[in-house]
C-alpha positions as CSV (number, residue, x, y, z in Angstrom):
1,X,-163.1,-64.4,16.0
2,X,-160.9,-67.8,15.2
3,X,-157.6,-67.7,17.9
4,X,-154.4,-69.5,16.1
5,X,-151.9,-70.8,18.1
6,X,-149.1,-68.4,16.7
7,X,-146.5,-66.8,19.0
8,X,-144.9,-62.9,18.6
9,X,-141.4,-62.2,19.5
10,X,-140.3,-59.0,19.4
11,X,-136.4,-58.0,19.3
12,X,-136.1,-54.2,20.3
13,X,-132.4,-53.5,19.5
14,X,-130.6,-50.0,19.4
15,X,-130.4,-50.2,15.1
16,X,-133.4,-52.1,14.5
17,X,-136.6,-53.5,15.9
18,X,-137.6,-57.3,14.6
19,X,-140.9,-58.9,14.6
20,X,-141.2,-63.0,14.0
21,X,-144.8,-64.6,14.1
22,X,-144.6,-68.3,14.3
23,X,-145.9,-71.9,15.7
24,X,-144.6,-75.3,16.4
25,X,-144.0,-77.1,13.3
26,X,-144.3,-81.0,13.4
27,X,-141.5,-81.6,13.7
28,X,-140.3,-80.0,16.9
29,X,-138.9,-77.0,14.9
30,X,-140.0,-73.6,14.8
31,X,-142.6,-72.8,11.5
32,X,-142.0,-69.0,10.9
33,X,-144.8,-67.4,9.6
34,X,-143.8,-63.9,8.7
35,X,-140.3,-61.6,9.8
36,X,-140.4,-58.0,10.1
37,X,-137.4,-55.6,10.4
38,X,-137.6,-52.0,11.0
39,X,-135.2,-49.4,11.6
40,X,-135.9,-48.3,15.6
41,X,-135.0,-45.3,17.4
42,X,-135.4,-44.4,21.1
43,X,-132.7,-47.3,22.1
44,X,-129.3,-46.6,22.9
45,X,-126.7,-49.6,23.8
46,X,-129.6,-52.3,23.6
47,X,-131.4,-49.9,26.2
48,X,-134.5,-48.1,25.9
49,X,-133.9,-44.2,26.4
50,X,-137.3,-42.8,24.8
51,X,-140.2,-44.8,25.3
52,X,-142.0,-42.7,22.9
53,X,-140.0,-43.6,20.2
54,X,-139.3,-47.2,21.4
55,X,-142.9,-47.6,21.1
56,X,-143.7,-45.8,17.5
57,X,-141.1,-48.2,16.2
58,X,-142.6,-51.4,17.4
59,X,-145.7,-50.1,16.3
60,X,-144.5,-49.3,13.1
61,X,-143.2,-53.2,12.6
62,X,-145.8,-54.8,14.4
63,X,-148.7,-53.0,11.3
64,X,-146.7,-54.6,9.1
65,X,-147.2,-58.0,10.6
66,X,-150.6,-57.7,11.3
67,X,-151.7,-56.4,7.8
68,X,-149.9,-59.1,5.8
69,X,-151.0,-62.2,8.0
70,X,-154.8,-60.2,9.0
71,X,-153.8,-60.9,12.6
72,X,-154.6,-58.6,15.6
73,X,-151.0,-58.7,18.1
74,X,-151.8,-58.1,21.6
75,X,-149.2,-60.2,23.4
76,X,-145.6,-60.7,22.9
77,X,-142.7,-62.2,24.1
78,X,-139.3,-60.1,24.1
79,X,-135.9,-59.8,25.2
80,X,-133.3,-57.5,26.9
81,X,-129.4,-56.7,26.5
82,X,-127.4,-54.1,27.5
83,X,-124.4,-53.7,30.0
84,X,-127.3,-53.5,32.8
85,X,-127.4,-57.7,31.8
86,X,-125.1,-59.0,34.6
87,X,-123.5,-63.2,35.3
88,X,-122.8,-64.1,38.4
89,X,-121.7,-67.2,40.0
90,X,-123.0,-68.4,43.3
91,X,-122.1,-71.9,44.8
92,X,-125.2,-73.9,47.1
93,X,-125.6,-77.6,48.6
94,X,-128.3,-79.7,49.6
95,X,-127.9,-82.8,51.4
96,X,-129.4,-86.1,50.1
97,X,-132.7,-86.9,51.6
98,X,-132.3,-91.1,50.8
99,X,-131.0,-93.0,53.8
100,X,-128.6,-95.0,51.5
101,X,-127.4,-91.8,49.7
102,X,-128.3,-92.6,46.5
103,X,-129.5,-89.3,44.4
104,X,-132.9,-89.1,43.0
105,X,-134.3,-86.9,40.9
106,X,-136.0,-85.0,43.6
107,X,-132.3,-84.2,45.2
108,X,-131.5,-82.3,42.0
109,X,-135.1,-80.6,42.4
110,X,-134.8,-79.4,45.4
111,X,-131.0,-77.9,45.0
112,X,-132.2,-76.1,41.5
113,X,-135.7,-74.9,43.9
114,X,-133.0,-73.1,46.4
115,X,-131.8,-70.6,43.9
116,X,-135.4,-69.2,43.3
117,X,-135.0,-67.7,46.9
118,X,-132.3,-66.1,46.0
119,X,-132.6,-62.5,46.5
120,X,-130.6,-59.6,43.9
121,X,-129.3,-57.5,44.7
122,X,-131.6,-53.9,45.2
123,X,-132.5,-52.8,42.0
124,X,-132.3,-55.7,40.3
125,X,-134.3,-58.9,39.6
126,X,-133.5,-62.3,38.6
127,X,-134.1,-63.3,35.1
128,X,-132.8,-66.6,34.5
129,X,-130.6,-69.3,36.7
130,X,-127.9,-71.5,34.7
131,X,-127.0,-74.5,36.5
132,X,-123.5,-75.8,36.0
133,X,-121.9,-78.8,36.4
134,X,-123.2,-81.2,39.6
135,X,-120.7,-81.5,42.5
136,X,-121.5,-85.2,45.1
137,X,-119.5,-84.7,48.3
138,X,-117.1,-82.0,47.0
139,X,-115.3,-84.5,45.0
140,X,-116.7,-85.2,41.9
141,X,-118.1,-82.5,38.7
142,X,-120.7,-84.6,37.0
143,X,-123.4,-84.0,34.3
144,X,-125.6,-86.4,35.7
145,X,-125.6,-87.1,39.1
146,X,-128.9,-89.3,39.7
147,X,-128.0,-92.7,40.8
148,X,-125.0,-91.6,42.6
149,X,-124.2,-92.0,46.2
150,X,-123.2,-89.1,48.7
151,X,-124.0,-87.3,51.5
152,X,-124.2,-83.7,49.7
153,X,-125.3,-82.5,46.5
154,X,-124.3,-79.1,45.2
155,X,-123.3,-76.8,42.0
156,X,-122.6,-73.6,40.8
157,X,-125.2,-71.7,38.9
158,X,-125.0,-68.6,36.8
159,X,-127.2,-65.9,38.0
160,X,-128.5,-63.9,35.5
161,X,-129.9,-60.4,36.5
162,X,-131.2,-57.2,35.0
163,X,-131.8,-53.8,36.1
164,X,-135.5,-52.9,37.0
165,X,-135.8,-49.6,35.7
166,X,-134.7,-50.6,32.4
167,X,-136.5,-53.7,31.9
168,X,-139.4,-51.9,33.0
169,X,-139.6,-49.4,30.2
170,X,-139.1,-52.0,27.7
171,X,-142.4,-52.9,29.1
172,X,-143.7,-49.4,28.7
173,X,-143.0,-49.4,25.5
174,X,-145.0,-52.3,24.7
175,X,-148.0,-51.2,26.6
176,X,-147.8,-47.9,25.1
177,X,-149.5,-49.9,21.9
178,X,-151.0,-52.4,23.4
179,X,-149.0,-55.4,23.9
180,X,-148.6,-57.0,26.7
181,X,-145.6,-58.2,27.3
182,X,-145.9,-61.9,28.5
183,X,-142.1,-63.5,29.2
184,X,-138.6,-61.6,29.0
185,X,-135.5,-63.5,27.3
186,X,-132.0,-62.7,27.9
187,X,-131.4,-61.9,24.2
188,X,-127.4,-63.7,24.1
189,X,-129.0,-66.9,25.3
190,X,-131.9,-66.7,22.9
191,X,-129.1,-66.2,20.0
192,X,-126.9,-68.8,20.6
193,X,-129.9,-71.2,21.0
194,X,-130.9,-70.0,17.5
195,X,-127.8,-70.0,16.1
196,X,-125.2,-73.2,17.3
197,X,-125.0,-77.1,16.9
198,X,-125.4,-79.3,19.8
199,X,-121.1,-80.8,18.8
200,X,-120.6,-76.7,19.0
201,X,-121.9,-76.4,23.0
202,X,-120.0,-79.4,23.6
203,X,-116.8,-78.4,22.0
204,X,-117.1,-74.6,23.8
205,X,-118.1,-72.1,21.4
206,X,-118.0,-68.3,22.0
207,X,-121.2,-67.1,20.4
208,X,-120.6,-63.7,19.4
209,X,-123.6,-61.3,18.4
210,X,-122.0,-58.0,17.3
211,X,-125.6,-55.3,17.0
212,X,-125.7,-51.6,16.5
213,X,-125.5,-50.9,20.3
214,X,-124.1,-53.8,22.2
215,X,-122.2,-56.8,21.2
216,X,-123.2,-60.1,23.1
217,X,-120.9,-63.2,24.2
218,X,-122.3,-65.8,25.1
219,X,-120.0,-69.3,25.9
220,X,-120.7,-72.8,26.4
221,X,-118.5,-75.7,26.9
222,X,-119.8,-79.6,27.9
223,X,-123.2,-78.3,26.4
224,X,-123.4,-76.2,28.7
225,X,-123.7,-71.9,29.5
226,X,-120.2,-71.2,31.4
227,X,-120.4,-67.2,30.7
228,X,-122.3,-64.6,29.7
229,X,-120.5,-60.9,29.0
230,X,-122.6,-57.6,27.4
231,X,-119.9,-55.0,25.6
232,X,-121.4,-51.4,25.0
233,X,-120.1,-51.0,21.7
234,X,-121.5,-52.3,18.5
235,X,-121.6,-51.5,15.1
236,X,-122.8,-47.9,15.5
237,X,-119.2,-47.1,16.6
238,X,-118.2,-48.0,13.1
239,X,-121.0,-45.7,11.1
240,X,-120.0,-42.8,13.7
241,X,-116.5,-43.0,12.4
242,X,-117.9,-42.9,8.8
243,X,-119.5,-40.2,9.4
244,X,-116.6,-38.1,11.0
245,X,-115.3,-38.4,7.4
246,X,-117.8,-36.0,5.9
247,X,-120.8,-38.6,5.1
248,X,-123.8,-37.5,5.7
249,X,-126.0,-40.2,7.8
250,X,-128.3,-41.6,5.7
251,X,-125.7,-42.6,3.3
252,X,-123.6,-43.9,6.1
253,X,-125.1,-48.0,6.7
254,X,-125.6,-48.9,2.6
255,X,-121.7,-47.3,2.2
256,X,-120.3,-49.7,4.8
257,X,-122.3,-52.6,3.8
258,X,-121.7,-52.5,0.1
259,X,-118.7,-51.0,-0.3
260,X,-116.8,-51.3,3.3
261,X,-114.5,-54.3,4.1
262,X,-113.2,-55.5,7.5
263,X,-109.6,-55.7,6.2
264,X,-107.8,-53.1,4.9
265,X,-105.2,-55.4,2.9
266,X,-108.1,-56.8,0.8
267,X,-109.1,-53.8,-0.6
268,X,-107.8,-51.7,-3.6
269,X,-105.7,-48.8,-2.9
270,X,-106.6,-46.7,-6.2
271,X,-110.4,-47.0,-6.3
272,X,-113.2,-44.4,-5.0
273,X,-116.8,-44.0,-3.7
274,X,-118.2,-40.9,-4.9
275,X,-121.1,-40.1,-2.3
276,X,-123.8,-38.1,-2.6
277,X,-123.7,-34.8,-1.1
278,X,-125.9,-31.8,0.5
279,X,-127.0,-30.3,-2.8
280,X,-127.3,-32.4,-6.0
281,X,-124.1,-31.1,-7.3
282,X,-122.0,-31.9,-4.4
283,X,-120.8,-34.8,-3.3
284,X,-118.1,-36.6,-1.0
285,X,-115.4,-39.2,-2.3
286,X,-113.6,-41.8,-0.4
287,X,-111.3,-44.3,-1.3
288,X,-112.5,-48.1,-0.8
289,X,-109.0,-48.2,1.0
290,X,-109.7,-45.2,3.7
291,X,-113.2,-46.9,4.4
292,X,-111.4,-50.1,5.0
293,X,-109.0,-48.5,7.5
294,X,-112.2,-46.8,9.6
295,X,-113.6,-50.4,9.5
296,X,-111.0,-52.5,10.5
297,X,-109.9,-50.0,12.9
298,X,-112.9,-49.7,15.4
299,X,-113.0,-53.9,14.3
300,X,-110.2,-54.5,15.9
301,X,-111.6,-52.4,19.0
302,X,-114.3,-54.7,19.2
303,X,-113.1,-58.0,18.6
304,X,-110.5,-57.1,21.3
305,X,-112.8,-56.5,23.7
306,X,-114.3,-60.0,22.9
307,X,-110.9,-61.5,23.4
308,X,-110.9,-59.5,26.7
309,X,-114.5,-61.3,27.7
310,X,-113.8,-64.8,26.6
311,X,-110.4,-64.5,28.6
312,X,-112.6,-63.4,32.1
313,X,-114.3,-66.1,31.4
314,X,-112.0,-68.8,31.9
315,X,-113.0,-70.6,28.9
316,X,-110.0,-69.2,27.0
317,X,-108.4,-72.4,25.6
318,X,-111.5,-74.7,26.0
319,X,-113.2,-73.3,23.0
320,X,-112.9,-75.9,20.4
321,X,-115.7,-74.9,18.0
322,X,-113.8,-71.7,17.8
323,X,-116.1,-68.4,17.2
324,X,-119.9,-68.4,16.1
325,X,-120.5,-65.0,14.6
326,X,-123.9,-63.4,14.1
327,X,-125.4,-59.9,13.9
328,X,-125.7,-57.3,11.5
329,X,-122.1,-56.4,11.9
330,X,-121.3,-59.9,10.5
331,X,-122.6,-58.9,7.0
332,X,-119.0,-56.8,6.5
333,X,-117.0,-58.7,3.8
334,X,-113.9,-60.1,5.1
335,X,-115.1,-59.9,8.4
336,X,-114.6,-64.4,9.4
337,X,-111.0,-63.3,8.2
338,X,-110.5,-60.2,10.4
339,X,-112.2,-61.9,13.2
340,X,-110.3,-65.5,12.6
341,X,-106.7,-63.2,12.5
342,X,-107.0,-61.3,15.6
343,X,-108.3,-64.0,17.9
344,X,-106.5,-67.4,16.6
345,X,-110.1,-68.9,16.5
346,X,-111.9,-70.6,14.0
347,X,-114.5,-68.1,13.1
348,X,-118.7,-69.2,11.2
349,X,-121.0,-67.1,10.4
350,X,-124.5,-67.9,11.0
351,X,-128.5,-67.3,10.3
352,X,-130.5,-68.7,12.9
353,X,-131.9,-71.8,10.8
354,X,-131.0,-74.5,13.0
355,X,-134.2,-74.4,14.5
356,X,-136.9,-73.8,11.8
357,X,-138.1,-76.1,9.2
358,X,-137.0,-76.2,6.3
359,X,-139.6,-74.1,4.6
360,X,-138.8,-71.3,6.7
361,X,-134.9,-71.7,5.9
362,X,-135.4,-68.6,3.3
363,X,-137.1,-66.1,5.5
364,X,-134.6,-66.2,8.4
365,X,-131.5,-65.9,6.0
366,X,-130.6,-62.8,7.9
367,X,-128.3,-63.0,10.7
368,X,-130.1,-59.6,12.2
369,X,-132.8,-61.9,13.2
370,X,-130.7,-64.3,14.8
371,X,-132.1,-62.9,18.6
372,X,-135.8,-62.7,17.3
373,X,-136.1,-66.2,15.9
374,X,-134.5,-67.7,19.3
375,X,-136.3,-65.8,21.8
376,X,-139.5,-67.0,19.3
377,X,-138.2,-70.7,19.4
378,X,-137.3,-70.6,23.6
379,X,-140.5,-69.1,24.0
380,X,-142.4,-72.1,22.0
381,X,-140.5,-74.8,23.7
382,X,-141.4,-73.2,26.9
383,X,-144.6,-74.2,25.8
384,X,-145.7,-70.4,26.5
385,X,-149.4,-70.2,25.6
386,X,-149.7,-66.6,23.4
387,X,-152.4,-66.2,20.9
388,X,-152.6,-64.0,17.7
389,X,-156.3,-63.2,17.2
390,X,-157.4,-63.6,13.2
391,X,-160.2,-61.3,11.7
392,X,-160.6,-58.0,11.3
393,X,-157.6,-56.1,12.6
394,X,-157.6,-53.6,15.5
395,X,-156.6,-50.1,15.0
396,X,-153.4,-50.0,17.2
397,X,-153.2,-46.7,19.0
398,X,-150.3,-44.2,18.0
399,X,-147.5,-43.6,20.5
400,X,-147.4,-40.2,21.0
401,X,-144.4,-38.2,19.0
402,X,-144.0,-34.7,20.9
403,X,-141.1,-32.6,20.6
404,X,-138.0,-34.3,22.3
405,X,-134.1,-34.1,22.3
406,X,-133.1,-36.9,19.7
407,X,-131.5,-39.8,21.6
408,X,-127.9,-40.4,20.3
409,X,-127.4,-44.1,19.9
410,X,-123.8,-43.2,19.2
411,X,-121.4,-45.1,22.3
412,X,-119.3,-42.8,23.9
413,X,-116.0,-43.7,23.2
414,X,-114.1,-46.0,25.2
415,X,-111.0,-45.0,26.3
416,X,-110.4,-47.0,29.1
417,X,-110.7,-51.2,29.1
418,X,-113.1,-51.8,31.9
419,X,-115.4,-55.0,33.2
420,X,-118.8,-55.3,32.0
421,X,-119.5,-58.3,34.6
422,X,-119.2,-56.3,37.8
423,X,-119.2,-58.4,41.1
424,X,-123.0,-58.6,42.5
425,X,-124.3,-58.9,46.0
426,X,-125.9,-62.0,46.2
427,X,-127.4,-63.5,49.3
428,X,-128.2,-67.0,50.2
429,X,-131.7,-68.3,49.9
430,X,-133.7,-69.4,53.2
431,X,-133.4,-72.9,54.3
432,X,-136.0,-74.9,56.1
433,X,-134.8,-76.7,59.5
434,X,-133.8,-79.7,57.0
435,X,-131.5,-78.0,54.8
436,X,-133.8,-78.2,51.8
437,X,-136.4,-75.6,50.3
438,X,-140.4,-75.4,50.4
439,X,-140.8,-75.0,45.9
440,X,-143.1,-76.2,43.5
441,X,-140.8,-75.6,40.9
442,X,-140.4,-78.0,37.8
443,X,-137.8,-77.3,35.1
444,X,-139.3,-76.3,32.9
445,X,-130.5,-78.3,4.4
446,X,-132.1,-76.4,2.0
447,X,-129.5,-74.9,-0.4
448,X,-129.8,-71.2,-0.4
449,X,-128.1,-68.0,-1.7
450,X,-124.6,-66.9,-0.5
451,X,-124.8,-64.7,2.5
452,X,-124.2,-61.6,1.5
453,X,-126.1,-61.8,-1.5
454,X,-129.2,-62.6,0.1
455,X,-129.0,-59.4,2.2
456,X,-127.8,-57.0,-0.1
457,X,-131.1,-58.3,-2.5
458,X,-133.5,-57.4,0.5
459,X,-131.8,-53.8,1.1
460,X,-134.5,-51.4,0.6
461,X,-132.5,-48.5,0.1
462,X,-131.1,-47.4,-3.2
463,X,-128.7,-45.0,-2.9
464,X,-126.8,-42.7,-6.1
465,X,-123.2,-44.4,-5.2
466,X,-120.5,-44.1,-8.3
467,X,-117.5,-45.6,-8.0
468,X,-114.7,-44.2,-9.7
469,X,-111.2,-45.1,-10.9
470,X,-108.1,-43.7,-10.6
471,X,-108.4,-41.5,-13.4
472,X,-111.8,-40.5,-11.9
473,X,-113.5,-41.0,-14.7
474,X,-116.9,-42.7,-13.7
């Protein structure tokens, strides 16, 4: 059985689970070979609640995969949200080993080696370490410090940790079907690698990735990740508040994309929606200006609550690249207005297809596989060595479905404004008699259809919408 070199990546979020298959094009960028996106269930807030049902939906995404590209999927490489996701900051220092001070390259080894002894907190483990900017004898922030002189050499790094029992049944969920799961992303860095311009990190750009669960925000500034911040409220808010008006749930996701609006004052006042109901002579009306107002309002909830996290993060007025939006939620019409009012930012809207070739532009027009793509890309610039076995295909094994309460992936409404980013317990790593640590470690435009347009074509649903006017007269 021929082995290609493909790599899987596999985005489990609370709405929907996406599958990417791809390799290293020759270019440097990332050659997608297939997408898959299926609705999930068993996640709650970016967190996995039933593994059962985690599992049949990755199942169900992953047949698709393997059946169009004839590939058997046994390995994987995934990523994890949720308000479990925690930044912290923690200072360190080495001194430098030369006798004339200068710093080499082995100086800024051996002080980026002393955060891998750092021990979370219990509970926790570390997932990835953010070095910030370099710091010679207390005095000076630099980029760049080889070839300096000093007697110390230190920075701050962002910590990066996740809670074990919930990372862990991510992983369940895999090996329920047989994958194994071979390296976890932290899903807001793989977006914002998938989805910003190098002038963008520099400038400071807020990368916001509003999903059904959470919404990420990630920030950079000097190129750099300053802040990472995980709010448990995502678009699933909004379709709850739909359906407090009477419409029935599977209705609920095509109504707000095709007809719903992120600004009330766009929309006109006289028109309505006449949605099916219960029985085929029933049916539900609403006015395109009513589901404008549920829209905008739990809108404004969340994009204040992203004001709220770019604020803790300091980065408040250093963000000159304003706002990169992406996410399902982002498909709302008038939502780079909405979003551009209430913060005072500059607001894009972005696919992740600044790191794929150009012939794979098309199949990642889809700002829901913004996380996918760029845990797929980190994961092949890693160099991360996962095969996709050709031939005949393997009969995955079913995840069992037995009788259990349904998971609500509804967020309990927030009343109170709270931080995400809670302080962590961090202690220092062990230092050998010299002040330096015992490591081995080594650091690792095609022109395409409008945006909305695109997605609304690849909608599979086709629901029995009329809209009506004034005189309700279809």
């Amino acid at each position: 059985m021929e082995n290609k070199n493909y790599i899987v990546a596999i985005d489990l979020g609370s709405g929907n689970v996406a599958v990417a298959v791809g390799s290293m094009g020759s270019d440097g960028k990332v050659r997608v070979e297939d997408v898959e996106i299926r609705e999930s269930k068993g996640v709650s807030r970016g967190e996995v609640k039933n593994v059962e049902q985690a599992a049949h939906s990755v199942k169900e995404a992953v047949a698709a995969i393997e059946e169009r590209l004839g590939i058997t999927v046994s390995e994987a490489v995934t990523g994890i949200s949720g308000s479990h996701v925690k930044c912290a900051k923690h200072p360190y220092y080495v001194h430098v080993a030369g006798k004339d001070g200068e710093i080499s390259e082995e100086d800024v080894k051996k002080l980026n080696d002393s955060m891998r002894n750092v021990k979370a907190p219990d509970g926790y483990t570390l997932l990835h370490i953010i070095p910030q900017l370099y710091v010679v004898d207390d005095d000076e922030e630099v980029l760049d410090p080889v070839g300096m002189f000093g007697k110390t050499l230190g920075s701050t790094f962002n910590l990066i940790v996740g809670e074990n029992n919930i990372t862990s049944r991510l992983t369940k969920a895999l090996q329920k079907v047989d994958i194994r799961q071979t390296k976890l992303f932290i899903n807001s860095l793989a977006t914002a690698e998938a989805v910003t311009f190098p002038d963008e990190k520099d400038l400071g750009v807020a990368v916001v990735d509003i999903g059904t669960g959470t919404t990420d925000v990630c920030i950079y500034h000097d190129g750099i990740v300053r802040y990472l911040g995980v709010i448990p409220m995502g678009a699933e808010a909004i379709n709850k508040d739909i359906r407090s008006y009477g419409i029935m749930e599977r209705y609920v996701e095509e109504l707000k994309v095709k007809y719903g609006c992120a600004l009330a004052s766009m929309v006109d006042n006289e028109k309505l929606i006449k949605v099916p109901g219960r029985t085929p002579s029933d049916h539900k009306e609403i006015s395109f200006k009513n589901l404008a107002a549920i829209i905008e309002a739990r809108m404004f909830d969340i994009v204040d609550y992203v004001k709220d996290e770019i604020k803790d993060s300091g980065y408040e007025d250093k963000l000159g690249a304003g706002i990169v939006l992406t996410g399902g939620c982002s498909l709302l019409n008038a939502i780079k207005p909405m979003v551009e009012q209430r913060t005072g930012l500059e607001v894009r809207i972005a696919c992740p297809d600044i790191l794929v070739e150009d012939e794979s532009k098309e199949k990642v027009a889809d700002p829901r596989l913004s996380t996918v793509i760029g845990i797929l890309a980190q994961a092949l610039n890693a160099g991360l060595s996962v095969s996709a076995s050709t031939g005949i295909r393997k009969q995955r094994p079913a995840a069992k479905q037995k009788e259990t309460t349904p998971v609500d992936n509804t967020p309990d409404e927030i009343h109170e404004k709270k931080k995400y980013s809670e302080p962590l317990d961090i202690e220092d790593p062990e230092v050998d008699d010299e002040g330096f640590f015992d490591s081995d470690y080594s650091k690792p435009k095609k022109k395409r259809k409008g945006l909305f347009g695109t997605l609304k074509d690849k909608l599979e649903k086709t629901f029995d919408f009329d809209v009506l006017d004034d005189d309700n007269t279809i």
